[in-house]
C-alpha beads as a LAMMPS data file, in Angstrom:
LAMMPS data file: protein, C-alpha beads

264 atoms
263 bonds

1 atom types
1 bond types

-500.0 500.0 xlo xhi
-500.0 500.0 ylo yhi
-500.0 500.0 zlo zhi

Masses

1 110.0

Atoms # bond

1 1 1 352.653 179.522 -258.121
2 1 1 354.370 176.417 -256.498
3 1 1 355.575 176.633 -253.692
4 1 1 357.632 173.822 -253.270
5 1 1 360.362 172.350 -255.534
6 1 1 359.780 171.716 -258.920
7 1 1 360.902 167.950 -259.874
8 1 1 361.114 166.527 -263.103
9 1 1 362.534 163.087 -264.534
10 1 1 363.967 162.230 -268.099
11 1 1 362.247 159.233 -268.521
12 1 1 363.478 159.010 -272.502
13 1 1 366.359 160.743 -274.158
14 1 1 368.260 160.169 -277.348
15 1 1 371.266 159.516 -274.584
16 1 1 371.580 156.864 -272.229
17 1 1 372.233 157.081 -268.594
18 1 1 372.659 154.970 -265.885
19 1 1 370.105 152.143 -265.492
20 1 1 368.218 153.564 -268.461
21 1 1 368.283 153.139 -272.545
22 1 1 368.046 155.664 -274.977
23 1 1 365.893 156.200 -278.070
24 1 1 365.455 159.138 -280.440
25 1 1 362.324 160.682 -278.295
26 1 1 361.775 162.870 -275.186
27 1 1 359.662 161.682 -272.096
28 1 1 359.403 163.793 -269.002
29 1 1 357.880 163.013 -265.707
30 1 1 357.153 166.245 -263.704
31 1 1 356.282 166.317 -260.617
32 1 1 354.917 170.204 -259.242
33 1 1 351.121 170.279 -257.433
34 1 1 350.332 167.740 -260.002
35 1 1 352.100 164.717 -261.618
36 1 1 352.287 164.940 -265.535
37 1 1 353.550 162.475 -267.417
38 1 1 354.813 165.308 -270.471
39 1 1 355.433 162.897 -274.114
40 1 1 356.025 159.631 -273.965
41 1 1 358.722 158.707 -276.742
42 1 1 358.422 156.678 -279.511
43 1 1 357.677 153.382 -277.520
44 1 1 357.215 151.435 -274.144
45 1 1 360.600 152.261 -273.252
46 1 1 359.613 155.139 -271.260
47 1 1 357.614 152.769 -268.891
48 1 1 360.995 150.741 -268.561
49 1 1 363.313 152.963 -267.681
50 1 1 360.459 154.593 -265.119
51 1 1 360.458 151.350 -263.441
52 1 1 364.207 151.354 -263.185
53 1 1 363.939 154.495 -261.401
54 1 1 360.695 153.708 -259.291
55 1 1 358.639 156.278 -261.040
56 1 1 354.929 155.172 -261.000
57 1 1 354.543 156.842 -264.540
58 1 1 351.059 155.299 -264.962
59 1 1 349.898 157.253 -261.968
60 1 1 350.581 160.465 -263.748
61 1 1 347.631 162.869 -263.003
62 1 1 347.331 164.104 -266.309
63 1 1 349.145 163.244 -270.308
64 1 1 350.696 166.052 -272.453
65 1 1 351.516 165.328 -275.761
66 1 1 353.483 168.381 -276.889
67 1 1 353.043 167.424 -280.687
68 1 1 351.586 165.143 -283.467
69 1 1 355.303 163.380 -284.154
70 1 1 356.398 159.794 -283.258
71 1 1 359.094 160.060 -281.129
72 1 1 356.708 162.120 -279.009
73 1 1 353.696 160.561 -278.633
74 1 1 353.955 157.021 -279.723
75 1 1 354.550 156.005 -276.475
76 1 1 351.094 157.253 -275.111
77 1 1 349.381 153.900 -276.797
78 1 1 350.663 151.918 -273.721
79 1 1 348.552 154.427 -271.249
80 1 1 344.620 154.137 -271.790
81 1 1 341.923 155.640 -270.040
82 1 1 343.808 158.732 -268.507
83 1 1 343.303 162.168 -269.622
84 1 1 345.491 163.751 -272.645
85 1 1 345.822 167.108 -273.289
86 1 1 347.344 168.362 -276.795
87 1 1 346.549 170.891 -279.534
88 1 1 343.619 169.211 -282.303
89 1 1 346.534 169.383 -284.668
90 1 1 348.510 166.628 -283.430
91 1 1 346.392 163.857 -285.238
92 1 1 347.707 165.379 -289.097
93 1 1 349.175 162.937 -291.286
94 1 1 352.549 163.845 -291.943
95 1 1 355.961 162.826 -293.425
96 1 1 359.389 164.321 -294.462
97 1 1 359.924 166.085 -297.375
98 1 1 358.612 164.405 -300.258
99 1 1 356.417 161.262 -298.426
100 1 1 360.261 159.608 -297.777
101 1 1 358.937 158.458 -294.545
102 1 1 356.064 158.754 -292.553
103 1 1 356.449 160.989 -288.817
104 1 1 353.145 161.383 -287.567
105 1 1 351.243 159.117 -284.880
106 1 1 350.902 156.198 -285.070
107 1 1 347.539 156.130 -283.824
108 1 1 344.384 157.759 -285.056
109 1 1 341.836 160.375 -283.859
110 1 1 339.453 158.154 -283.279
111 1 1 342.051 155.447 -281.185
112 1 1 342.808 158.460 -278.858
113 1 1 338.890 159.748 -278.586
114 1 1 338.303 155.912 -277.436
115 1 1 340.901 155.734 -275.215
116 1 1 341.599 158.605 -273.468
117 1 1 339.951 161.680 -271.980
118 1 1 341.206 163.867 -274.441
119 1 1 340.937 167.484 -274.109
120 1 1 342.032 169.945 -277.062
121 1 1 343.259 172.941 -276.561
122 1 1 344.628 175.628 -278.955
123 1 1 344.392 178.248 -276.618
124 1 1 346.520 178.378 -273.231
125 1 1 345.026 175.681 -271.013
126 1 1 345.419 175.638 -266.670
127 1 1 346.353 172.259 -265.771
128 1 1 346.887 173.215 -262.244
129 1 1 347.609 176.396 -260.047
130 1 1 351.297 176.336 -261.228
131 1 1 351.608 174.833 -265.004
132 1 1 349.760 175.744 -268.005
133 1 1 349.661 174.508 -271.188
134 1 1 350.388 177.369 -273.647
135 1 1 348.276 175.813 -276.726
136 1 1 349.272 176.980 -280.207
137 1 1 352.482 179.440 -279.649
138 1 1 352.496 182.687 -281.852
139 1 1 355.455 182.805 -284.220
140 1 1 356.279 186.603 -283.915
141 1 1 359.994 186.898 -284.502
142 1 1 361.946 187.128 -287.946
143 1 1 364.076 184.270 -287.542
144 1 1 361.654 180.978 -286.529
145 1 1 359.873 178.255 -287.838
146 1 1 360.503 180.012 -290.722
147 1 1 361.146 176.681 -292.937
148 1 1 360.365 173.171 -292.967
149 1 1 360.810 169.733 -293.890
150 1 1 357.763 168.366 -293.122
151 1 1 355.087 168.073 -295.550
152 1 1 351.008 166.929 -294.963
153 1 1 349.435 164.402 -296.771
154 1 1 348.790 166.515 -299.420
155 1 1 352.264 167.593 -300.171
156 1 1 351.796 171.010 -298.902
157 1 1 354.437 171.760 -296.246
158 1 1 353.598 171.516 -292.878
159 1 1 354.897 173.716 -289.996
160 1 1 353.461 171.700 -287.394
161 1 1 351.525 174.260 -285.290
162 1 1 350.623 171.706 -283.289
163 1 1 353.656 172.725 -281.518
164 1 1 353.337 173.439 -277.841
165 1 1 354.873 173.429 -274.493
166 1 1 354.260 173.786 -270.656
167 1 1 355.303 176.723 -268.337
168 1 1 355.696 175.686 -264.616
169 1 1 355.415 178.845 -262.283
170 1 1 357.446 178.418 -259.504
171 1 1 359.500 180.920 -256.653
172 1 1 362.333 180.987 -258.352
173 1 1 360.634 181.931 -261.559
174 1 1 359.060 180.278 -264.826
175 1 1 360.206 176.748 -266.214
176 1 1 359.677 176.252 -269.498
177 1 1 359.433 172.691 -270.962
178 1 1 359.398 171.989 -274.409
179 1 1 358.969 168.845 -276.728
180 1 1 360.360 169.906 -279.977
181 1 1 359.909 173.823 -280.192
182 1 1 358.711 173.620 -284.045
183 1 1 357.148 176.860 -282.902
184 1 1 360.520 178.621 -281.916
185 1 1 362.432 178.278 -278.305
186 1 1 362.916 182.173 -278.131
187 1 1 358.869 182.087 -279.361
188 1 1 358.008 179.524 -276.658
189 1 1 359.577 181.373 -274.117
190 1 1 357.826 184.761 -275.013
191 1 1 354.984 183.001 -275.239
192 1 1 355.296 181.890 -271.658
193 1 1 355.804 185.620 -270.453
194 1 1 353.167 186.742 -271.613
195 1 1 350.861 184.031 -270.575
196 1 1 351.553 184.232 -266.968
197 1 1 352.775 187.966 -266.608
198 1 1 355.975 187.330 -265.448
199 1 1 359.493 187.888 -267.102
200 1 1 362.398 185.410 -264.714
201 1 1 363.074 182.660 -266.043
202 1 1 364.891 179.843 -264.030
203 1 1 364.919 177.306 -266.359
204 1 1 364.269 176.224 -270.224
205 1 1 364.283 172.917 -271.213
206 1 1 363.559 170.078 -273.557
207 1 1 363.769 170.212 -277.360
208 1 1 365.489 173.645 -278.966
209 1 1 365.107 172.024 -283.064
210 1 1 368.337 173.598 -283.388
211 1 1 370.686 172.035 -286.243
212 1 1 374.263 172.774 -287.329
213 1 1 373.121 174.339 -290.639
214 1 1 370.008 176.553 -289.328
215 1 1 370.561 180.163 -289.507
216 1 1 368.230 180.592 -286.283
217 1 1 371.607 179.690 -284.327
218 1 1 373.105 183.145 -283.974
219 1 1 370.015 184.985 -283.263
220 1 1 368.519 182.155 -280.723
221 1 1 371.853 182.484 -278.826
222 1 1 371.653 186.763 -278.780
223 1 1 368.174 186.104 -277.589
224 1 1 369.043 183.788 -274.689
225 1 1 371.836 185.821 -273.929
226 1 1 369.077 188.720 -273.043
227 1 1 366.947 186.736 -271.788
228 1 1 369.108 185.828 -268.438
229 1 1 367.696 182.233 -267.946
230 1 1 368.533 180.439 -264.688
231 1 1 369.610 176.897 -266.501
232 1 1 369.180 175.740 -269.743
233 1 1 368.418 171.732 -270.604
234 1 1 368.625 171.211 -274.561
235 1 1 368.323 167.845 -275.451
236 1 1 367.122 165.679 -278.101
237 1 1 366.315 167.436 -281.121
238 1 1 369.524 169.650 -280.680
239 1 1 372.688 168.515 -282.701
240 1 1 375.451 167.400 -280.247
241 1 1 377.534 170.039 -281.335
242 1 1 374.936 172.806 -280.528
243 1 1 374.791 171.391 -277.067
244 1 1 378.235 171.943 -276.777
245 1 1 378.503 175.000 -278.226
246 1 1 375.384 176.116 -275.534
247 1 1 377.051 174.918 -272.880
248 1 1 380.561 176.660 -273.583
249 1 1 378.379 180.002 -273.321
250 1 1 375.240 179.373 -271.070
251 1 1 375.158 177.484 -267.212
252 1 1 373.682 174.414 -269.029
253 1 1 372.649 171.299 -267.433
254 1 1 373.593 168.027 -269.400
255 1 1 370.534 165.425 -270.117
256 1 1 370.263 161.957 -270.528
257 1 1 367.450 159.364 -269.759
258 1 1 366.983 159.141 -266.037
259 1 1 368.413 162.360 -265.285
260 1 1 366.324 164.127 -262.380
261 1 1 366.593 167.704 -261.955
262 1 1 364.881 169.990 -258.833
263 1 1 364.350 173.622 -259.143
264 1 1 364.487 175.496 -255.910

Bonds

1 1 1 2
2 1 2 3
3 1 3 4
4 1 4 5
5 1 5 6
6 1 6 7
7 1 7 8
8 1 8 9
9 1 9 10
10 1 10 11
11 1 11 12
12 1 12 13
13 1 13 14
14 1 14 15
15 1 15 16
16 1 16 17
17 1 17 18
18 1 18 19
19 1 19 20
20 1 20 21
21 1 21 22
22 1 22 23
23 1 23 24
24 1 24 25
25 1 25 26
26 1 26 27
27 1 27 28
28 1 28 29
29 1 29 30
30 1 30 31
31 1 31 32
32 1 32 33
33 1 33 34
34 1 34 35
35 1 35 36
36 1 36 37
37 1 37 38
38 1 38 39
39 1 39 40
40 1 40 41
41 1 41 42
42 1 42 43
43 1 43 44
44 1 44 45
45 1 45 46
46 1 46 47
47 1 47 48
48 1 48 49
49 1 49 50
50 1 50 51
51 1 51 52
52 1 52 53
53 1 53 54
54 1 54 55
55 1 55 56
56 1 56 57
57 1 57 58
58 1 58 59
59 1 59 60
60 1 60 61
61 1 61 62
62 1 62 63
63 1 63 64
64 1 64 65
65 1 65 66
66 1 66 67
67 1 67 68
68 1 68 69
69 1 69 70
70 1 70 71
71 1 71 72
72 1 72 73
73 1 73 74
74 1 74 75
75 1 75 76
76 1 76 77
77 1 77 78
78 1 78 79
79 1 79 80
80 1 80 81
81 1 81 82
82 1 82 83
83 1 83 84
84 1 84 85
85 1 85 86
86 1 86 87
87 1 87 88
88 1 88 89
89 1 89 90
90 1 90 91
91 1 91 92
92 1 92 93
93 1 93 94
94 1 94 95
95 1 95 96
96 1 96 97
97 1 97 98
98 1 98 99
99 1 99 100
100 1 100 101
101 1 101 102
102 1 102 103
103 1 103 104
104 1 104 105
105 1 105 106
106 1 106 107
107 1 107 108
108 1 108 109
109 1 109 110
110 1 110 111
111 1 111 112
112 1 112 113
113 1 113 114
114 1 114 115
115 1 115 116
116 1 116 117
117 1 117 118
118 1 118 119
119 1 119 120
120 1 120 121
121 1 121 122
122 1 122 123
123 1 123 124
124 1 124 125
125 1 125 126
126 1 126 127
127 1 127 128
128 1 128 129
129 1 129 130
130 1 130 131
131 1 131 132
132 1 132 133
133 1 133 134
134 1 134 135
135 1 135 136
136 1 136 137
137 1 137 138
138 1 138 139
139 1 139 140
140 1 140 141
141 1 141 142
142 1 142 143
143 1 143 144
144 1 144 145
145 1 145 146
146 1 146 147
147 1 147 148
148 1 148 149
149 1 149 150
150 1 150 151
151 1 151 152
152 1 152 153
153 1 153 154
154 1 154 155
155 1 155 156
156 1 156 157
157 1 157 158
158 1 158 159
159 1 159 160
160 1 160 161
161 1 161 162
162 1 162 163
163 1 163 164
164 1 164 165
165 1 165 166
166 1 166 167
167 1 167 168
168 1 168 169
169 1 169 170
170 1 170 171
171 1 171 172
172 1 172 173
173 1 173 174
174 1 174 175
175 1 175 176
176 1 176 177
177 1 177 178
178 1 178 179
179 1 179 180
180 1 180 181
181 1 181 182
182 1 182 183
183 1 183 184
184 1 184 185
185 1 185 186
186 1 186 187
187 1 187 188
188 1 188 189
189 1 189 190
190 1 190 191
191 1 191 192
192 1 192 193
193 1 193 194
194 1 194 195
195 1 195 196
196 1 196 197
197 1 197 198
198 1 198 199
199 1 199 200
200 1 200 201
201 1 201 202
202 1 202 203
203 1 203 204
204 1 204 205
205 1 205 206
206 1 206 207
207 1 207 208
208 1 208 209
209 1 209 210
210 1 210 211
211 1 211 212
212 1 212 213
213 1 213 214
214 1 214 215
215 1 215 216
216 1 216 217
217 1 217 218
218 1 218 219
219 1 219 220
220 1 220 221
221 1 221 222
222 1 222 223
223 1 223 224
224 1 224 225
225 1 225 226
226 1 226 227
227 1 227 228
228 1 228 229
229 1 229 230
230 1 230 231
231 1 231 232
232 1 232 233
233 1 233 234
234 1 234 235
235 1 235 236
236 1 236 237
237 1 237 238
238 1 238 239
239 1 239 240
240 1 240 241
241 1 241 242
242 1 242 243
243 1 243 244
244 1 244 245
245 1 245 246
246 1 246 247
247 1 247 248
248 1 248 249
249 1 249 250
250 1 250 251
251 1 251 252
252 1 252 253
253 1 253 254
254 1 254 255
255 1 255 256
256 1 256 257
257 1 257 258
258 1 258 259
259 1 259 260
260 1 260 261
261 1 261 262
262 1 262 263
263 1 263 264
């Protein structure tokens, strides 16, 4: 458990802020009894706006990549020789529906192998007494990751189970941070609980994957509504309107690159 605040930085957002640019990606710097540098966007840019805000990003103890998608991990090229921790699935080939664009990495297996101390993981992984790395998250409820648009290089579709996400244990209870949530938010979080043994949660935050059209809306919000989370953070992969729909019902905290948030 840490003991201590927990303090993490938006180093890339699909919103500006002040000082710092935006691009479609998430890059968080967190800072608990270890510094992890968690995604890196879809370029350099994270690196930019971490100098803007004196972040040493480069120093991070330890790279997450929370899945195999650009605007994820991308970034990561520009850091060599540290350790990187993802799921073995991140390295597919994969595109939108149909091969209309390519999504994946842009780097190979065999770049990262070279260049990194990569460690896989599909099973929940201790980076430190108070975060963990949940690995590949169960998809257990009726109304997640249920369809995609994603497809392999072999046309077949492609849920990207690659999906993961970290849980930070701290005193006021667990903080979940997620890249993309592919796997399910409400999954992600139950996932968490049952990792670590605990039910609080003070905080969930990154990615939801939550469009206008999905029909996961209505149940996700039921679920959160039981749930009785602290603070909740979407951000990038969440349509603007769900964001403002989430924070009409739920204590939300709004994100853009270079926000800094502490939990207590």
């Amino acid at each position: 458990m840490l003991k201590r605040p927990l303090k993490f930085t938006f180093l890339v957002d699909n919103n500006p802020g002040p000082g710092c640019q935006a691009e479609h990606g998430l890059s968080l710097f967190i800072d608990a009894d270890i510094k992890i540098l968690f995604d890196a966007g879809q370029s350099r840019l994270f690196l930019e706006n971490a100098g803007y805000l004196g972040i040493a990003a480069a120093a991070a103890d330890f790279l997450v990549l929370s899945h195999g998608h650009y605007d994820h991990g991308n970034g990561f090229e520009c850091l060599k020789g540290k350790r990187l921790l993802c799921h073995p699935g991140c390295f597919t080939r994969r595109y939108r529906a149909e091969k209309s664009a390519y999504i994946g990495l842009k780097y190979d297996q065999l770049f990262a192998e070279k260049n990194f101390d990569l460690i896989f993981s599909e099973k929940p992984f201790k980076i430190s007494d108070s975060v963990t790395f949940l690995g590949q998250i169960p998809r257990r409820n009726d109304f997640e990751a249920k369809q995609t648009t994603f497809v392999k290089e072999d046309g077949t579709p492609d849920f990207v189970i690659d999906d993961s996400a970290l849980v930070v244990d701290t005193t006021t209870g667990l903080v979940v941070i997620a890249g993309c949530s592919h796997a399910g938010i409400c999954n992600i979080i139950e996932y968490a609980r049952e990792i670590t043994g605990k039910s609080k949660i003070a905080a969930v935050v990154g990615g939801f994957h939550l469009k206008e059209a999905s029909p996961a809306i209505e149940p996700t919000i039921d679920y959160l509504h039981r749930a009785e989370i602290g603070v909740l953070m979407p951000c990038h992969c969440v349509d603007s309107s769900i964001i403002s729909l989430f924070h009409t019902i739920f204590n939300c905290d709004t994100v853009f690159a270079g926000k800094v948030k502490e939990i207590i």
